[in-house]
C-alpha positions in Angstrom: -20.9 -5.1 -7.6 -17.9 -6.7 -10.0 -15.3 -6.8 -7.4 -13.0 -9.0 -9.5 -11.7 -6.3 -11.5 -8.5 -4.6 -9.7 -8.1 -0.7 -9.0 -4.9 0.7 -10.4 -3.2 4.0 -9.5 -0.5 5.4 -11.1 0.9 8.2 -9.5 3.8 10.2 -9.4 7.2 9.3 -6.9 6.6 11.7 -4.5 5.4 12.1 -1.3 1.6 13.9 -1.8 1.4 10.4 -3.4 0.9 9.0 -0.5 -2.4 11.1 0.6 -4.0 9.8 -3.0 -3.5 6.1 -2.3 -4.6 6.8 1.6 -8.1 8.5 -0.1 -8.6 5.5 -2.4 -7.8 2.5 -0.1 -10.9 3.9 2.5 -12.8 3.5 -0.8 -11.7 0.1 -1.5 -12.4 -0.8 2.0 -15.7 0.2 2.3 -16.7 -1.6 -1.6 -15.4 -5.1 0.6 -17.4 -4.2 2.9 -14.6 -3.6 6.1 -15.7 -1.6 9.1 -14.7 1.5 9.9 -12.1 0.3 12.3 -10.6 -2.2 9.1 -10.7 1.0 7.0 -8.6 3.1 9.4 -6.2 -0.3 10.0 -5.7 -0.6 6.0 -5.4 3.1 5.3 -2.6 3.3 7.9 -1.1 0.5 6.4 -1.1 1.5 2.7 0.2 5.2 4.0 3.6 3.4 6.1 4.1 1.0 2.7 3.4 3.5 -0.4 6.0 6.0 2.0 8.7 3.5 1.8 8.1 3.3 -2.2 8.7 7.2 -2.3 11.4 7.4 0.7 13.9 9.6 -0.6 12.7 10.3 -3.6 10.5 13.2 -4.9 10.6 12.7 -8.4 7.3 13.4 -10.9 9.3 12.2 -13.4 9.2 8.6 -12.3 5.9 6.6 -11.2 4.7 4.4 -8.7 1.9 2.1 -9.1 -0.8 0.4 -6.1 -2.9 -2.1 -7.2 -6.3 -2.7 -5.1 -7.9 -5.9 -5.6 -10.9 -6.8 -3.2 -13.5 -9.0 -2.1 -15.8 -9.4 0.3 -14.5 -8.9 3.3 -10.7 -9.0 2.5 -8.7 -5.9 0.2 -5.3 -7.2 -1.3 -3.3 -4.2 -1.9 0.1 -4.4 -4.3 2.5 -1.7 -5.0 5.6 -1.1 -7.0 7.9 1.8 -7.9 10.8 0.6 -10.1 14.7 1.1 -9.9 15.7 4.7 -10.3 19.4 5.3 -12.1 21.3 6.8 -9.2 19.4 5.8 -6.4 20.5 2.9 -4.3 17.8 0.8 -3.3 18.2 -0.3 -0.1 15.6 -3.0 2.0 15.2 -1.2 5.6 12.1 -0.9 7.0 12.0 0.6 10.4 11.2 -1.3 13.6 8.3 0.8 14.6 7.3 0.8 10.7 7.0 -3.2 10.9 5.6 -2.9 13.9 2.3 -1.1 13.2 2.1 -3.2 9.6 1.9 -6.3 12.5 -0.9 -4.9 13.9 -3.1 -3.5 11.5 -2.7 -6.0 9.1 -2.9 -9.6 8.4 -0.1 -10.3 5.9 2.7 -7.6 4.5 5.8 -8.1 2.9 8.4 -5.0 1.3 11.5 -5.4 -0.8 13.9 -3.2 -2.0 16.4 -4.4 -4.8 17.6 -3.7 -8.2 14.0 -4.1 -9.7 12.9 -1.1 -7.4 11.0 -1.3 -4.8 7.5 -3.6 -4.2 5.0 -4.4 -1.3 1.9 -6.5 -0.9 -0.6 -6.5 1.8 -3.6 -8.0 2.8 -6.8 -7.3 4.9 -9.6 -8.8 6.0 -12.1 -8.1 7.9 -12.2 -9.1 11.7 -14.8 -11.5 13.0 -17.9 -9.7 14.6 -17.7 -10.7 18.3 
């Protein structure tokens, strides 16, 4: 399996979005190899973070894009929905939001600026014990 090459989806900026990029990130998951547990983790992650790309905004017109790139035993996961004319973009990310992200991954950042909106994330698997 060619794992180098990243998975791309481009999908509208609305919230059914988010069930799409759930679907393909257990996918992802399972091609690096993650348990099922890792799975779950990453697909609750990529739901909280492609939401905030979409938050309050339900517009087919405009697109986001996620980026999946994965190796064994580790899924990198980018997304990015740029500026929208007439919608402020604004950086808050709730405290219960950041809070599962610290759990159920191992690295996350989101941003919110005149650029639009971007995150990146990154799982690995856990250590067998």
């Amino acid at each position: 399996m060619d794992t180098s090459r990243p998975i791309q989806l481009i999908a509208p900026a609305e919230r059914g979005s988010v069930r799409l990029a759930r679907i393909l990130a257990a996918g992802v998951a399972a091609d690096a190899g993650l348990s099922i547990d890792d799975t779950e983790d990453l697909r609750i992650a990529v739901s909280e973070l492609v939401a905030l790309l979409v938050d309050g905004l339900d517009d087919a017109d405009s697109s986001i894009a996620v980026t999946f790139h994965r190796a064994v035993g580790e899924v990198v996961v980018e997304g990015h929905r740029p500026a929208v004319a007439d919608h402020p973009e604004t950086s808050g990310v709730d405290d219960l939001a950041l809070e599962i992200l610290r759990v159920v991954v191992d690295d996350h950042s989101f941003d919110a600026g005149a650029g639009g909106r971007r995150f990146r994330l990154v799982k690995r698997a856990r250590a067998s014990s």
